[in-house]
N, C-alpha and C positions, 0 to 999 in steps of 0.2 A: 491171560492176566485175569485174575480174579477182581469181578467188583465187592468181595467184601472189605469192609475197613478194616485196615490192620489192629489187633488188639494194642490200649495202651498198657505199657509195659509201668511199674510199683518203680520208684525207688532202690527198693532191695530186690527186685530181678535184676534192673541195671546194674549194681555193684554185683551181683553174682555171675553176671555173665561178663562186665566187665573185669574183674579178677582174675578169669578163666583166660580170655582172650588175649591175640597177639599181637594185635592194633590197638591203640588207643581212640575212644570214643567220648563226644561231648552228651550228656541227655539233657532234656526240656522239656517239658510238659509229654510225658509216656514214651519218646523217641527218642534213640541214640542217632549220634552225628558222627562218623568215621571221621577221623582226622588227617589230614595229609603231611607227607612230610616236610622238613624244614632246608633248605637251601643250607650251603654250606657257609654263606654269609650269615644269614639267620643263626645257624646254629654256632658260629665264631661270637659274634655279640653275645647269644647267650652265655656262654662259657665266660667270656670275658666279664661279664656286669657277674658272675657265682663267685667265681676269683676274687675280681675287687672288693665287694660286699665282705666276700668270707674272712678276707684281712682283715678286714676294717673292724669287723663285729666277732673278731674270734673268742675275745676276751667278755664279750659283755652276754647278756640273758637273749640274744637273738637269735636265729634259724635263717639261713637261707637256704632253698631248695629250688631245684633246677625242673623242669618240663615236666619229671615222672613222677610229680606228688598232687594228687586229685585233691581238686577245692570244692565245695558245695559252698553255693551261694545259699543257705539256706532259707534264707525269706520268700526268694522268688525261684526255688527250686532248682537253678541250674549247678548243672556238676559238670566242671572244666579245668582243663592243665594250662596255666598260665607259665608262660615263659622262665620265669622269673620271683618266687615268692617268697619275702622276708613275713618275720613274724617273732616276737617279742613275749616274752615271760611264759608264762602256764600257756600250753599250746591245747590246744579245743580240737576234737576231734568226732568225726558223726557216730563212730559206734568201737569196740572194743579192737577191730582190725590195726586203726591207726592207721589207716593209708587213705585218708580223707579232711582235711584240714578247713575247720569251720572259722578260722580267726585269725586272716592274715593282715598283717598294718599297712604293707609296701607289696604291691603289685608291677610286674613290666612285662608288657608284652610288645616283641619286636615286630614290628609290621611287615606283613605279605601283601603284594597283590590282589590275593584270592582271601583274605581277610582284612586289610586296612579298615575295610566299612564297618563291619560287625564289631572289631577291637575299639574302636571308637564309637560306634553306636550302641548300641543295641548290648552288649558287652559290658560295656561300659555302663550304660543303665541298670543292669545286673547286680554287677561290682558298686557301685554307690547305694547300694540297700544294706551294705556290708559296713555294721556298727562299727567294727576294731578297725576300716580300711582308713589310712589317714592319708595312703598318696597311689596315685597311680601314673605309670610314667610311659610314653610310646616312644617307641625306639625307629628310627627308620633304617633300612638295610643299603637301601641305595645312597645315600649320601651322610656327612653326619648332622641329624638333625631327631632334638628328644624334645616331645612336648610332656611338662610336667604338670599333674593336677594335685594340688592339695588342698586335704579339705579345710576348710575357715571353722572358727569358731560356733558361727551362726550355722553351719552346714551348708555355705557356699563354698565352689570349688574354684579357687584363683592358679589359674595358667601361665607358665611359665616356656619359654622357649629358649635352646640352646643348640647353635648353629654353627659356631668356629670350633678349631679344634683347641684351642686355647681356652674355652670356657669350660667351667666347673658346676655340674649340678649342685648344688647345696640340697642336702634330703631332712628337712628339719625334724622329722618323726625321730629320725635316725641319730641325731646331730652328727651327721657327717655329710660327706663330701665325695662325689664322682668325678675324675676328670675325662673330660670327654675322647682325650687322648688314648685312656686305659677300656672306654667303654669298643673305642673303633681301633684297639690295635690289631697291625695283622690285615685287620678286613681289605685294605687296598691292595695286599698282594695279590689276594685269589681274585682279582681280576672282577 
């Protein structure tokens, strides 16, 4: 094992080697994060919340994209694949590729074990540097239960919980509506 420190890696190294590669990777201050895959529950929710959105917003100036569209936080340099990404008019992007989206409105990321902490922490602190974010929503995989943040006028972020399956997100960025029923369909078969 070598004691020298690892070089940090530019920016434009990470997007060039992540372009190249066959795994998806988070970077942060000169280091990529290999990312792990998602449960088939995880990945049912996602499917389900691209679905509903894409109905919902098919007719108006919005986007939603699914896990394989890279975000760069660009304030605080982090570049990561969010679950779940809505975004609204003229779409911002970090360089002529277009496969990097600087200006998302609506974020969701459905919780793992091996990330709960970080989606809600750290993550999240990320994500609120982000001028156009106006909601961010956590999903859990084990039961149905979504914690919603949006942000306040004053740039306070007031939290929201939804627990039955009878309740309906309200997503005001959006002026629409999730039923929690359409977010966890399915999920209870696979068990």
């Amino acid at each position: 094992m070598s004691s020298q420190p690892q070089k940090k890696l530019t920016p434009e190294e990470y997007l060039a080697l992540e372009r190249q590669a066959e795994v998806k990777s988070e970077f942060l201050d000169g280091e990529m994060f290999a990312m792990s895959g998602a449960s088939p529950r995880h990945a049912l929710i996602a499917a389900n919340l691209v679905i509903a959105l894409g109905v919902r917003l098919r007719d108006r100036p919005c986007y939603v994209f699914s896990a394989d569209l890279r975000l760069n936080v660009s304030p605080t340099g982090l570049f990561t694949y969010p679950d779940v990404v809505v975004a609204c008019g003229d779409l911002k992007y970090r360089d002529e590729r277009r496969d990097t989206l600087l200006n998302p409105l609506v974020l969701f990321e459905v919780l793992s074990e091996s990330t709960e902490g970080y989606d809600r922490g750290r993550k999240f602190e990320h994500y609120r540097t982000l001028p156009s974010l106006a909601e961010y929503l956590l999903v859990a995989q084990d039961k149905p239960h979504v914690e919603q943040y949006v942000r306040q006028a004053d740039g306070r972020w007031l939290l929201g919980e939804f627990n039955r399956p009878e309740d309906v997100v309200t997503l005001p960025s959006l002026s629409s509506t999730l039923a929690m029923a359409e977010i966890y369909a399915k999920v209870e078969a696979l068990g």
